[in-house]
N, C-alpha and C positions, 0 to 999 in steps of 0.2 A: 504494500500500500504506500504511494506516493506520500501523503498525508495523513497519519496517523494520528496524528494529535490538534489535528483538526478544532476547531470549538463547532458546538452546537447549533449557533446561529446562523456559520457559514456553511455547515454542512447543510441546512434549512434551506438554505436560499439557492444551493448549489441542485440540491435534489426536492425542489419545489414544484416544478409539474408533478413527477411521481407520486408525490406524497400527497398531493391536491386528487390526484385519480381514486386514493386510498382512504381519503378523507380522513386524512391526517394534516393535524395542523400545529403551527412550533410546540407550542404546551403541552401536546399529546408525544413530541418527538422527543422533547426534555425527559419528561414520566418515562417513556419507555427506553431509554438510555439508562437512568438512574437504576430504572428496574435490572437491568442488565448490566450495571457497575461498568458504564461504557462514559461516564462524563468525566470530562478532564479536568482534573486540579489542577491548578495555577502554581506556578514552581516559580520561586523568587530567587537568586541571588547576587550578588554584586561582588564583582573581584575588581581591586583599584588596578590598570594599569596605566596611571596619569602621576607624569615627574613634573608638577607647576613649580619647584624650586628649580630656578634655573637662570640664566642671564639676558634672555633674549627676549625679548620683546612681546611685551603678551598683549592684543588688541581688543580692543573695545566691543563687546554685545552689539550686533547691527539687526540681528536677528529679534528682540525684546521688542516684544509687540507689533512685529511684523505681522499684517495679514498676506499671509501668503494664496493666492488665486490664479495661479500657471505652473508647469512643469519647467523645468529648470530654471526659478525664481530663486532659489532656496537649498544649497546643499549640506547636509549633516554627516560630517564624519567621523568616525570613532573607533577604538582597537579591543578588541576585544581576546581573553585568554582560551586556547584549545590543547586538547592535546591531555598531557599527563607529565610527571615529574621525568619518569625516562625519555618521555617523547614531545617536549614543551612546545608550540608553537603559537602564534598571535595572526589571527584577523582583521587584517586592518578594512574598512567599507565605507564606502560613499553612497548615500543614499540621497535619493531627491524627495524631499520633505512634501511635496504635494502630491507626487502618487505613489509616495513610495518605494517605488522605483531602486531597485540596487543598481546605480550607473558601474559602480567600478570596485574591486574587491582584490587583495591579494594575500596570499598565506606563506609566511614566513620563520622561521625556527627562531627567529631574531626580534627582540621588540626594539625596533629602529628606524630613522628615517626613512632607508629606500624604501620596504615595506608599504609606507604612507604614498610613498610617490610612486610606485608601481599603479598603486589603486589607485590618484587621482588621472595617473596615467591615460589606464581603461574609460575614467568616467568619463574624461574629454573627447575621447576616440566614441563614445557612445553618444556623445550629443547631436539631441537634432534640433535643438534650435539656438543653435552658434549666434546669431545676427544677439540677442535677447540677454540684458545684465544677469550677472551672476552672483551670488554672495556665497561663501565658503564658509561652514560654521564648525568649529569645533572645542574641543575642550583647548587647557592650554597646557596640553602636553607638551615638553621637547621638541618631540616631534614633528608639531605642528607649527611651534615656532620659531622655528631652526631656521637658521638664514639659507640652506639645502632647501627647503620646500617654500619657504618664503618668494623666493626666486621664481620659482615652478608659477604659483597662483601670480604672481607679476607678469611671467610670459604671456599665458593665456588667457591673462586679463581680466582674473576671476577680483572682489573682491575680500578683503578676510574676516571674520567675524569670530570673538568667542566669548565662551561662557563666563560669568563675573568667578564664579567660586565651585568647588566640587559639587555639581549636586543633580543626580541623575535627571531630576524631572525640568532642568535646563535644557538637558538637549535631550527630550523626550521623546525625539522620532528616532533618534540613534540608538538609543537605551532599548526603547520596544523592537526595532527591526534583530537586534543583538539577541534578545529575549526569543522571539519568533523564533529564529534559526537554532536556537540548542534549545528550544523547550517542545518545539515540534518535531526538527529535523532530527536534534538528536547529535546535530554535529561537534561536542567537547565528547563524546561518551568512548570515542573509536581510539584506542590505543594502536595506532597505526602510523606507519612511517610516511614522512614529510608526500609523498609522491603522490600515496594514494589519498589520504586526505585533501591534499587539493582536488582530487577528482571528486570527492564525498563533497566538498563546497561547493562545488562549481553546480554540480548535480543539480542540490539544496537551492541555489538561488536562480537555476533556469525554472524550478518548480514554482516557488516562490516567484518571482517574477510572472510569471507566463499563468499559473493556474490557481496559486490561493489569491481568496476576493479579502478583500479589508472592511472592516465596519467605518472607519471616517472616509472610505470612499464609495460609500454607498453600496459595498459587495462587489467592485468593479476591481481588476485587477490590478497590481501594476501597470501591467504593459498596456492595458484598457485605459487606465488613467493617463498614463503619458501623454495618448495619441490625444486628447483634445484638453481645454482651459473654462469648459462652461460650467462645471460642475462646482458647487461652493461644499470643500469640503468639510468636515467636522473636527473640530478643535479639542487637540488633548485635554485631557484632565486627569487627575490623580486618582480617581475614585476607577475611569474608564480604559486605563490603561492593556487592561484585561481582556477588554472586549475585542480591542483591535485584530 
């Protein structure tokens, strides 16, 4: 199964003719999951991999109270831990905050700069609407501040944004995409060498991308949300983070 940990709602909306033939409706889908110890709990944890002591230049929130209302308005980036003690490796991803969208991603045995600029690498090679500003948002890791990747978002004329202080529901599209991927996909669980995990990733986010639908985007995909700007999506909250 592509998606196994799935939630309820999107499984609803995914298998809605069917269940409509069956006269079956959400609430009756919920009961009969529950009956069957088939509903997901919610897995929470948080690993720091963010060095903010450091000398280099940490920029200003541009992202605070932004509404964001188009695909590549808005990109959130952040690193995440995989792997295991014998087999460490870090996530680094760029996600586009309006459909969600994983533009750009790469996996590294190294929590370091290229790492970072590998994936912003992908995410500019994946744009399609070049002409259109951009803002880059992320915590203020090293990595992101580094006059090595500073340069990168100079080039290609992105500009830079980051969080005031650690605190996940800052950069809340990062934090949950991070969540999505090892809470559904399962991808920190595989005790596997650097190779094949990148294929377990890549896998993970053409799924993601292409076939799970989103609750703040109206059950539309990714790749569904990308292709147009008319849609007003729905705005995180702390209590909703779950539902995504």
């Amino acid at each position: 199964m592509e998606m196994p940990k799935l939630g309820t709602r999107k499984i609803y909306d995914i298998l809605k003719p069917s269940l409509k033939a069956m006269a079956v409706g959400r609430d009756r889908l919920f009961h009969i999951l529950k009956a069957n110890h088939l509903l997901v709990v919610p897995e929470r944890s948080y690993r720091i991999t963010t060095n903010s002591h450091h000398r280099f230049r940490k920029h200003k929130n541009l992202a605070d109270g932004m509404k964001v209302h188009r695909p590549e308005q808005l990109w959130v980036s952040d690193i995440t831990y995989l792997g295991s003690r014998s087999n460490p490796a870090y996530l680094a991803l760029i996600t586009d905050a309006y459909s969600k969208k994983i533009m750009g991603y790469s996996v590294s045995a190294h929590l370091d700069t290229e790492n970072c600029k590998k994936a912003l690498k992908m995410a500019v090679s994946n744009r399609q609407y070049a002409q259109q500003p951009l803002i880059h948002h992320s915590d203020r890791g090293i990595q992101y501040c580094s006059n090595e990747y500073q340069k990168r978002l100079n080039r290609y004329e992105i500009n830079c944004s980051m969080t005031e202080s650690y605190d996940p529901y800052q950069n809340a599209v990062a934090e949950r995409v991070n969540g999505i991927l090892k809470q559904e996909f399962f991808i920190d669980r595989f005790n596997v060498e650097l190779p094949i995990l990148r294929k377990i990733v890549a896998e993970s986010i053409h799924i993601y991308n292409t076939k799970r639908p989103h609750y703040s985007c109206y059950y539309k995909t990714p790749k569904q949300m990308h292709q147009q700007s008319e849609i007003v999506i729905r705005k995180y909250k702390k209590v909703n983070l779950l539902k995504e």
